[in-house]
N, C-alpha and C positions, 0 to 999 in steps of 0.2 A: 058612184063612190069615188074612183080614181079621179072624175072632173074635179068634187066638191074640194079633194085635198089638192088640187092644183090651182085653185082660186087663194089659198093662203099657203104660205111657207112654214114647213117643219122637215124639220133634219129626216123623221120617217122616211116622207112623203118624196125627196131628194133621195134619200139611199135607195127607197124604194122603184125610184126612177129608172135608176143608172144598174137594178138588176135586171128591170125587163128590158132593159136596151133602146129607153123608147127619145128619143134625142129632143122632140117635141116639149113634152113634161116635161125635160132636164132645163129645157133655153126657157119656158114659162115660169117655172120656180125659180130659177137663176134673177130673172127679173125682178120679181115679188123680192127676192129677199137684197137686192139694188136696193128696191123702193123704203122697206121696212127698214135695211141699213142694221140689219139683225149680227151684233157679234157674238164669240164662242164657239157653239157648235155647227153655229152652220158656213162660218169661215174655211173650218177644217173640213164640211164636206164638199164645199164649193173646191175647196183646195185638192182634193182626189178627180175635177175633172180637167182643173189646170194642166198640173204638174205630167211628165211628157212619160208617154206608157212605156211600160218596160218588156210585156211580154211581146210577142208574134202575134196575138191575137188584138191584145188589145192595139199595136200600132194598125192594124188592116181597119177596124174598126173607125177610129178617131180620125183616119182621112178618109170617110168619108164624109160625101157633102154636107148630107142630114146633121153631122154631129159639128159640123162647123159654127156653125149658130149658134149651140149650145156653151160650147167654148169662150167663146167672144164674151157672150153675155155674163157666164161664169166671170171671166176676166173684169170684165166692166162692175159686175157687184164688188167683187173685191175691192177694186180702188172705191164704189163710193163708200163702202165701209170703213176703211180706212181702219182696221185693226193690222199691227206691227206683225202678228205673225203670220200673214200672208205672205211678206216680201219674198220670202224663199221661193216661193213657187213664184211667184210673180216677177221674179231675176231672171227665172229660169224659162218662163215663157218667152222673153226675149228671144231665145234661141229655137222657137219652136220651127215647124217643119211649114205648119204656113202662114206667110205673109200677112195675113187680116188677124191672126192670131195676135202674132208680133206687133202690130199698128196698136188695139188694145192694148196689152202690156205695157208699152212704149208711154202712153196717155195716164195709163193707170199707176205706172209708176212716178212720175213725173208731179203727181198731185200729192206722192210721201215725202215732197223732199230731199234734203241730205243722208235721212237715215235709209234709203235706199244703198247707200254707196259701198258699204262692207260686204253685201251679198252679192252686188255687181264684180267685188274683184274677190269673192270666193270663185265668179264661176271664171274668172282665169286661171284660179290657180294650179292646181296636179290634176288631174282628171282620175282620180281614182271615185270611185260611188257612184257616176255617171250613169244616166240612163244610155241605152244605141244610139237615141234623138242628139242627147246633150254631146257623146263624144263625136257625132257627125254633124258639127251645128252648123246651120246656113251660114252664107259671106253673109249676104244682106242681116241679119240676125245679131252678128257678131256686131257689126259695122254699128250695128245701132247701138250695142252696148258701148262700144267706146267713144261712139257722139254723144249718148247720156252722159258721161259723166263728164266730158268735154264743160255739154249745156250746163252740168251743176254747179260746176267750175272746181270740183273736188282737187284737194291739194294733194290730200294723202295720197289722190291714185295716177299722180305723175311719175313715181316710179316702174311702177308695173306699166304705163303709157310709153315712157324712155324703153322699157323692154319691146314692146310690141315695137315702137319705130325701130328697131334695131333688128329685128324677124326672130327674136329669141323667146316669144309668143304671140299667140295662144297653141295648143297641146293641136298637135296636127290632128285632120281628121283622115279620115279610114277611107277616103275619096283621093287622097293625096299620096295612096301606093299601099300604105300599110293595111288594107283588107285585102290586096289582092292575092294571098296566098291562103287566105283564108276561103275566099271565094271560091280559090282552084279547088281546094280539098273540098267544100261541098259539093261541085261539079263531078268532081269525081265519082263521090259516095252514091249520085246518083246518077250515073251511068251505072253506076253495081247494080243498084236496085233495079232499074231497066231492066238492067238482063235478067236478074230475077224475079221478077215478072214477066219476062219473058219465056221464063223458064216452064213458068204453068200451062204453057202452051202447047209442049212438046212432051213426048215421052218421059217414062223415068228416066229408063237406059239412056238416055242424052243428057240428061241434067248435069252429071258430073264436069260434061264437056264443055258445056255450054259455061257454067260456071268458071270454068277456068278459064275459057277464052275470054269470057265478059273482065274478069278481072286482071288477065293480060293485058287486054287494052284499054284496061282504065288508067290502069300504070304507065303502058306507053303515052300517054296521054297525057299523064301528068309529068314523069321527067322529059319530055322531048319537047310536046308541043307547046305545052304553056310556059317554060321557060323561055321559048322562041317569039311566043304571044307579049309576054312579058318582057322582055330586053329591045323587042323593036316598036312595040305598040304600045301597051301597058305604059312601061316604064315613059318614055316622052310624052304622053302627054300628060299623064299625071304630073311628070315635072312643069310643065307648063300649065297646067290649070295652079299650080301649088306656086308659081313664079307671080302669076298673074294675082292670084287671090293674097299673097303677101304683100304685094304690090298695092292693093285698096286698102290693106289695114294701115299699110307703114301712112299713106297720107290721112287716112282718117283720124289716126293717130297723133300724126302733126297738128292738124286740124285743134282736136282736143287739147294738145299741147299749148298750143297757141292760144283757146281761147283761156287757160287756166291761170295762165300767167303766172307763172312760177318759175324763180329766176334761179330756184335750185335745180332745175333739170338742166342750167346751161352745158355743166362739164359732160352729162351721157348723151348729149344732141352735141355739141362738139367733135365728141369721140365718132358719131355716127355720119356727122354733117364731113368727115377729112379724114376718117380715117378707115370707114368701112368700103363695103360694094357699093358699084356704081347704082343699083334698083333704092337704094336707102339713101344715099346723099343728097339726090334733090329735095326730096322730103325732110329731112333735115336741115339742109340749108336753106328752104323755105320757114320751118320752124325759126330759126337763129334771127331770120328778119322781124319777126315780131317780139323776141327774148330779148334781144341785145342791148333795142332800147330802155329797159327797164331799167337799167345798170345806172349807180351815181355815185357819189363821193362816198356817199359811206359804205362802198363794196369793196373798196380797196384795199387788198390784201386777202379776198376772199376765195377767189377760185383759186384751183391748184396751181399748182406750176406749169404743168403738162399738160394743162389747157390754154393756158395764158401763152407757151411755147405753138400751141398747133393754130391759135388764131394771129399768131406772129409771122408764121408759116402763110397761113393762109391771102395774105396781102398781095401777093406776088402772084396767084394765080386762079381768086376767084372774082367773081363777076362786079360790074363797076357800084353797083345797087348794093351788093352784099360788102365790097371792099368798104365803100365809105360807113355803113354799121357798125364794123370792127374799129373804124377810123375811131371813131365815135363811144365805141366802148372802149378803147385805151386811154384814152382821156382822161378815165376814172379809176383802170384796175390797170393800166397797161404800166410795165417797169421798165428798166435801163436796156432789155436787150431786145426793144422793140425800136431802140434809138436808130440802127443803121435800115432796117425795111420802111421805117416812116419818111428816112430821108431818101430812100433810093424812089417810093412813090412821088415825092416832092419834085425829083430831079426826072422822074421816066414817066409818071405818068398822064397819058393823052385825055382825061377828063380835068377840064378845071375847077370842075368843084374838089375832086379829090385832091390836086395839087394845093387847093387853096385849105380843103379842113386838112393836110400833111404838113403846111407851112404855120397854120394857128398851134396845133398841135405838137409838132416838135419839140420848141423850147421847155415845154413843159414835162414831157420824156427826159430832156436831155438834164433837165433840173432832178429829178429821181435819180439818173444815173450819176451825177454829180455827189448826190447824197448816197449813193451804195457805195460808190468808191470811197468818200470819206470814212463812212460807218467801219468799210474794208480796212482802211488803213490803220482807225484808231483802235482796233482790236488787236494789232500785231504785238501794240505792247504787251499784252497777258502772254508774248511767247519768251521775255527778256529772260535769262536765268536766275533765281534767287539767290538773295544776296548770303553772303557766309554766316554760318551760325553767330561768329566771335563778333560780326558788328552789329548784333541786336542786342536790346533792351535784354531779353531771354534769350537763353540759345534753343534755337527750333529743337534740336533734338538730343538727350544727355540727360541727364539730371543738372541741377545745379546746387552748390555751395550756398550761395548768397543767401538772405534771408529777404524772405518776398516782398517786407517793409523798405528794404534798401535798394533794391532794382532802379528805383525812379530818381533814386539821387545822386547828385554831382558827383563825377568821380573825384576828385579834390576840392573839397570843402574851405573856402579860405578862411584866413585866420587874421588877428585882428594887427593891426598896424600893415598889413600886406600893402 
C-alpha cells in the first residue's frame, strides 16, 4: 500500500511521509512531484521540509544523513516548479546548516530570476521571526546570498550591500559571543540536575546537603569561572572568528558591488573606502576601481560635496592605480577645489602617466574654478543696499497720495511753445 502511493505524488501520501519519519519516501515523492511539476498544494508541502527546523527535535533529526537527500530533492522540485510562493523558503535555504542543501537552493533560486531579490534582502533585514538555523547562518550560506544578488545584478540591493561592505550587516550570529551566556546558564542548570540525580543515590538524610552543595558550586561556577573562561578564552576568539568572518562578507560584498554597477553607491563606498577601519578600506577601495569609471559628463554636479572633498583628499595618499581613477573621475564631477592637489600631483608625482592625465586635466578644473569665482563675484550685487523709498516710481513702503493712473507720468508735463 505505502509502495503503490509512492509511485505517484499526492500531498497525503508526503504528509504522510514526513509522519513516519521515513526520509526515503520523503526524497521519492519529492522527485515525482520535480517530474509532474505539480503546483498548490504540494509546493506548500514540499515547503515544510525545506524551510529550516525550529524545534530541538526536529534540528537532531534533519542532520541527519538519511534526511539529506530528501531536502535537496524537496529543493530541486521547487525550482522546477517554479510557483512564486516557494521563494520564502527557498531564500531561506540559502542559509541552511548544510552545504549541498545550500548548492540546491543556490540553482533553484537562480532559474526565478529577479523576483528572487526582495526575499533575499528580507533575510538581511532585523532578525526577529528567525528560526536558531537562520539566526546562526553559515559564512559560506551568507556569502552566497550576497554573490546572488551580485550575479542578478539587483540595483535595489546596493544599498543594503554598501551596508554589509561597511560591517553594519548582517545581524550577528550567536557564534560571534552573544550565546555565550546563554550557554553558561544551560551549563549550569545542568550541573543542578547532576547533582540531583545524584541525589537518588544517597540517603534521604543527605539530600538536603547534597542539594545545597550541588548548587553552591554551580554558582561558583558560573560568577568565577566562566567569567575567567569568557574574558581570556571566550571573548578573543570569538572576536576573531567575528573579525575574520566580517572580513569575507565586506569583500564578497565589494564583489557584488562591483559587478552591479551602480554609480549610486559611490558616496557609501567613498565614506567606507577613506574614511572607515583599516579591515573595510581595501575592500572598498577595490570597489571604487571599478565604480569610478562609470562616471561622465552628465554626473556633474551629482555627488555630494563631502565626497567630491574625500576623493580630493584622497590624491595625495592612495595608490598609483586608484590615484589615476579619481584623476579620471574629476574630469567629469571634479570642481574648483581639486585645482591645487591636481597641480601638486602634476608637479610631485613620480608616475608619468599620472603627471600626464594631471597635466590634460588641470586646465579644465582651473576653467570651473574660474567660473565659481565669477558666479561668486556676480552675486555680491544682491548685497548693495536698497535704494530710498523717495526715488521710486512708488514708495516701497507708506501709503501714497498719487492716483495709480499718474505714477507712470512725467513729473512736468511740457507745455506748448516751451
Amino acid at each position: 500500500m505505502g509502495q503503490a502511493r509512492e509511485d505517484t505524488f499526492t500531498v497525503e501520501a508526503f504528509q504522510e511521509a514526513l509522519r513516519r519519519g521515513d526520509p526515503a519516501a520523503c526524497r521519492r515523492l519529492a522527485q515525482l512531484a520535480g517530474e509532474a511539476r505539480q503546483p498548490g498544494a504540494a509546493v506548500a508541502t514540499l515547503c515544510e521540509l525545506v524551510k529550516p527546523p525550529r524545534s530541538l527535535r526536529q534540528r537532531f533529526r534533519m542532520h541527519r544523513e538519511a534526511w539529506r537527500g530528501a531536502r535537496i530533492e524537496a529543493v530541486r522540485a521547487l525550482g522546477k516548479i517554479g510557483d512564486r510562493t516557494a521563494l520564502p523558503s527557498l531564500a531561506r535555504a540559502l542559509l541552511d546548516f548544510d552545504p549541498l542543501v545550500r548548492e540546491a537552493a543556490h540553482a533553484a533560486l537562480r532559474s526565478y530570476g529577479t523576483e528572487i531579490v526582495p526575499f533575499l534582502l528580507a533575510l538581511l533585514g532585523d532578525k526577529y521571526d528567525r528560526s536558531p538555523e537562520e539566526l546562526n547562518w553559515s559564512l559560506e550560506g551568507m556569502k552566497a546570498l550576497l554573490a546572488l544578488l551580485g550575479a542578478l545584478k539587483a540595483r535595489e540591493a546596493t544599498p543594503c550591500l554598501v551596508r554589509v561592505l561597511t560591517g553594519k550587516l548582517p545581524y550577528p550570529p550567536s557564534r560571534w559571543g552573544d550565546g555565550d551566556v546563554q550557554r553558561a546558564f544551560y551549563y549550569t542548570m545542568l550541573l543542578i540536575v547532576a547533582g540531583a540525580l545524584l541525589g537518588f543515590s544517597t540517603s534521604p538524610a543527605e539530600l538536603p546537603a547534597l542539594f545545597f552543595w550541588t548548587i553552591l558550586a554551580s554558582l561558583i561556577a558560573f560568577f568565577t569561572i566562566f567569567p575567567l573562561f569568557y574574558l581570556f578564552i571566550s571573548l578573543p576568539i570569538g572576536s576573531l572568528q567575528e573579525a575574520r568572518e566580517r572580513r569575507d562578507l565586506t569583500l564578497v560584498a565589494a564583489d557584488a558591488l562591483a559587478g552591479i554597477q551602480d554609480k549610486r553607491a559611490l558616496p557609501g563606498i567613498v565614506e567606507a573606502a577613506f574614511g572607515s577601519g583599516r579591515s573595510v578600506r581595501g575592500s572598498a577601495q577595490w570597489t571604487l576601481l571599478h565604480l569610478l569609471p562609470l562616471l561622465g559628463p552628465e554626473d556633474f554636479g551629482a555627488l555630494p560635496p563631502e565626497t567630491l572633498h574625500r576623493l580630493t583628499i584622497a590624491l595625495d595618499h592612495s595608490s598609483p592605480r586608484l590615484t589615476l581613477a579619481i584623476l579620471l573621475a574629476l574630469e567629469f564631477v571634479g570642481t574648483g577645489q581639486a585645482v591645487a592637489p591636481v597641480r601638486r600631483l602634476m608637479n610631485r608625482s613620480l608616475a608619468p602617466e599620472i603627471r600626464l592625465e594631471a597635466a590634460r586635466i588641470l586646465p579644465i578644473l582651473e576653467a570651473r574654478q574660474s567660473q565659481e569665482q565669477a558666479a561668486s563675484s556676480l552675486l555680491r550685487a544682491a548685497g548693495m543696499p536698497p535704494a530710498a523709498p523717495e526715488h521710486l516710481l512708488r514708495p516701497a513702503h507708506g501709503p501714497s497720495d498719487a492716483a495709480p493712473e499718474q505714477l507712470l507720468l512725467p513729473g512736468h508735463a511740457p507745455t506748448n511753445g516751451a
